[in-house]
C-alpha positions in Angstrom: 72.8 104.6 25.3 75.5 107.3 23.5 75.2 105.1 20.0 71.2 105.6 20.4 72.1 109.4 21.8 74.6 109.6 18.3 72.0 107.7 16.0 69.3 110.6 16.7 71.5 113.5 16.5 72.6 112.3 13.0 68.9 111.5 12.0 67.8 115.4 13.1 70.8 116.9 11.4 70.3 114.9 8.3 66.2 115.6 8.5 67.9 119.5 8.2 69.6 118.8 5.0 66.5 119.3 2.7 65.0 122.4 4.2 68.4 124.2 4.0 68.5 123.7 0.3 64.8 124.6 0.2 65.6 128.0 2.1 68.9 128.5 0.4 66.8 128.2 -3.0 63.7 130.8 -1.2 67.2 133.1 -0.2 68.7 132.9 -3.9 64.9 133.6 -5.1 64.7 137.2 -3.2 67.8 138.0 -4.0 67.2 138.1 -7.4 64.1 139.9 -6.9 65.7 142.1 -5.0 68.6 142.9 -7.4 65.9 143.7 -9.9 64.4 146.2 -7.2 66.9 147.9 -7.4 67.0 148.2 -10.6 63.8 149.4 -11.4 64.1 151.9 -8.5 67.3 153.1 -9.9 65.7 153.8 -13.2 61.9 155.2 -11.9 63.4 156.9 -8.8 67.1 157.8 -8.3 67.7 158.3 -11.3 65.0 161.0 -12.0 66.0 162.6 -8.6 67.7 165.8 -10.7 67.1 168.7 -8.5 69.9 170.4 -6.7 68.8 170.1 -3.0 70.8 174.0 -2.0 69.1 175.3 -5.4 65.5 174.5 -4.3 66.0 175.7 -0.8 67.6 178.9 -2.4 64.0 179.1 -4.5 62.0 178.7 -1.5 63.3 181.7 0.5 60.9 184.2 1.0 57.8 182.6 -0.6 54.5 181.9 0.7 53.1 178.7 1.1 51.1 178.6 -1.8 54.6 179.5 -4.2 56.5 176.7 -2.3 54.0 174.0 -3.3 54.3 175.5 -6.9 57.9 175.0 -6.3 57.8 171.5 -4.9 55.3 170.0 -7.4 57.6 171.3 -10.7 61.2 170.1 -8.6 62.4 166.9 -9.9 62.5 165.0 -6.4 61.1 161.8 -5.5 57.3 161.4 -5.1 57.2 160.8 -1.7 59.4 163.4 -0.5 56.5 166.0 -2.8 53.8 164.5 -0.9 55.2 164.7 2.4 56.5 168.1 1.5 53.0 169.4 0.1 50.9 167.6 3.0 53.3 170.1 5.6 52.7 173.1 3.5 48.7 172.5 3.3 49.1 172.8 7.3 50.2 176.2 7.4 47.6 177.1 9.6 48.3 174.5 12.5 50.5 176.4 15.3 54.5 176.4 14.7 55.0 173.4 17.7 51.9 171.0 15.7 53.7 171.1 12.3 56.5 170.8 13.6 55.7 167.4 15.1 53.8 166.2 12.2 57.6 167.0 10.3 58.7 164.8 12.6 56.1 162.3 12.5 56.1 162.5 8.8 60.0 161.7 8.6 59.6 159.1 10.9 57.3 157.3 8.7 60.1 157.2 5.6 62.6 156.2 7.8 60.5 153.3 9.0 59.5 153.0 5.3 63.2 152.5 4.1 64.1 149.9 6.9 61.6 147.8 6.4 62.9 147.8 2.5 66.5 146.8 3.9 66.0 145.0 6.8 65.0 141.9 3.8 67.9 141.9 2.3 70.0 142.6 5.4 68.3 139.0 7.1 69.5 137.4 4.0 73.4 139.1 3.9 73.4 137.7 7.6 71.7 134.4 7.4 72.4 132.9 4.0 75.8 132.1 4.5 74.8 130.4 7.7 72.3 127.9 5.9 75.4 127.5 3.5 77.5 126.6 5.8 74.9 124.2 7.1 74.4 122.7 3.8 78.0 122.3 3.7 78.8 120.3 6.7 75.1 118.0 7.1 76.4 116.0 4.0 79.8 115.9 5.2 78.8 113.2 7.8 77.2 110.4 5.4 79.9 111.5 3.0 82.5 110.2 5.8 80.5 107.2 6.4 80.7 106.5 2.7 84.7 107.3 2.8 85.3 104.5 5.3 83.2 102.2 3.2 84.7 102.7 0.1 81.6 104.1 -1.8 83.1 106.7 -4.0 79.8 107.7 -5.3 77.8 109.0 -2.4 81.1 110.7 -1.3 81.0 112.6 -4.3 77.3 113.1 -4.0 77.9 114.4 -0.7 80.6 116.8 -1.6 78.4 118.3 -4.3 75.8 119.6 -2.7 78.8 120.7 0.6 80.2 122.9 -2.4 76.8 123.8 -4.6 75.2 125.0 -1.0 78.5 126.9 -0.3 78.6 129.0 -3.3 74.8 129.9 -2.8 74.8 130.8 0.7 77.6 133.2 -0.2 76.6 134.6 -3.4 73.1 135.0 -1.8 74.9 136.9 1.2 77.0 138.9 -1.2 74.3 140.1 -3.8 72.2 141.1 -0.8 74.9 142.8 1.3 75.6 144.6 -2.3 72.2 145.8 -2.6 71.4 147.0 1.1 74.9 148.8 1.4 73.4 150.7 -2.0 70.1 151.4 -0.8 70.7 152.6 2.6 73.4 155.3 0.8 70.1 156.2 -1.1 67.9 156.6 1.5 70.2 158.0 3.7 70.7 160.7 0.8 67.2 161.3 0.8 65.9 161.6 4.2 68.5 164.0 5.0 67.3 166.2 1.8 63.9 165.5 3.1 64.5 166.6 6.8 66.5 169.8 5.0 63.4 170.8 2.7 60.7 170.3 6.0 63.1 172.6 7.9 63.0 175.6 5.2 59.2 174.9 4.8 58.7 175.7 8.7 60.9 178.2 8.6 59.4 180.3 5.5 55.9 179.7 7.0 56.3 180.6 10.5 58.1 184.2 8.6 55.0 184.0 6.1 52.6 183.8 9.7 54.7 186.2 10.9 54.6 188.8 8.6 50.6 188.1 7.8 50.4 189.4 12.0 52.7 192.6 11.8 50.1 193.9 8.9 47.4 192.9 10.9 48.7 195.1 13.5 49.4 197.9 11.4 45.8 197.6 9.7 44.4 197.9 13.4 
């Protein structure tokens, strides 16, 4: 009964062999994808991300909604961060406690945004060197089998793919721990200049509401 119980427990964990090599391969795959992500992004977005963050605000003071958008569509800043910026100014007319949810609302949505972006290549920096590890010790078994037999050739087989699924699980891992530890310093950067610019915007429209109610008064 334990030599069938031992018989099926190598048969599953040799049946694993192939689709950790097949994953480890999908892993290395994204990777590279990802690295070229980065990239890209590095070269369309960051890169181009120019404006001073205290010089803008500075420009902002003391201008009326329709000036701040001027200001926001010429600032070098990311594309997202002019449409969520220009979306909040177009609601100048909503009461101070309804934009200042949507803010809220609207930096919610690029924070969700930017973890969905490193929660890929966070999965992998956790789980690839698992499946390497896992391609490591399957062919171990058969390779010990082989050992006590005397064939030298399926022990070196076996010791082949232990290493060749070694190295990938951990350069996989490392690549992607690489590239989310460089994005979220990013996107940290750029929610918090985000959150900074929705601030001043409420701030200089609830003045700009402010002031547009004191003439009314002295009109009357």
């Amino acid at each position: 009964m334990s030599e069938a119980v031992k018989d099926v427990l190598r048969v599953i964990c040799e049946s694993l062999q192939i689709p950790t090599i097949v994953i480890l391969i999908i892993f290395m795959a994204v990777s590279v994808v990802m690295l070229g992500g980065i990239i890209a992004e590095f070269f369309t977005d960051h890169r181009k991300l120019k404006t001073s963050i205290p010089d803008l605000i500075d420009t902002l003071q003391g201008k009326s909604s329709a000036e701040m958008g001027k200001e926001i569509n010429s600032a070098k800043i990311l594309k997202r961060q002019k449409s969520a910026l220009i979306y909040l100014i177009r609601r100048v007319s909503y009461p101070d406690n309804t934009r200042e949810a949507l803010a809220r609302q609207l930096i919610a949505d690029e924070e969700a945004r930017y973890r969905k972006i490193t929660k890929v290549t966070d999965i992998i920096a956790r789980v690839a060197p698992m499946f390497g590890l896992m391609g490591t010790l399957i062919p171990l078994g058969p390779g010990l089998i082989a050992l006590g037999q005397g064939d030298t050739k399926t022990l070196s087989d076996s010791l082949l793919i232990a290493f060749d699924t070694t190295v990938a699980g951990l350069v996989t891992g490392a690549i992607s721990y690489v590239i989310s530890g460089i994005r979220k310093g990013w996107y940290e950067r750029y929610m918090v200049a985000l959150e900074t610019l929705m601030e001043t915007v409420l701030e200089e429209q609830s003045n700009e509401r402010r002031s547009a109610g004191s003439e009314l008064k002295k009109g009357m």
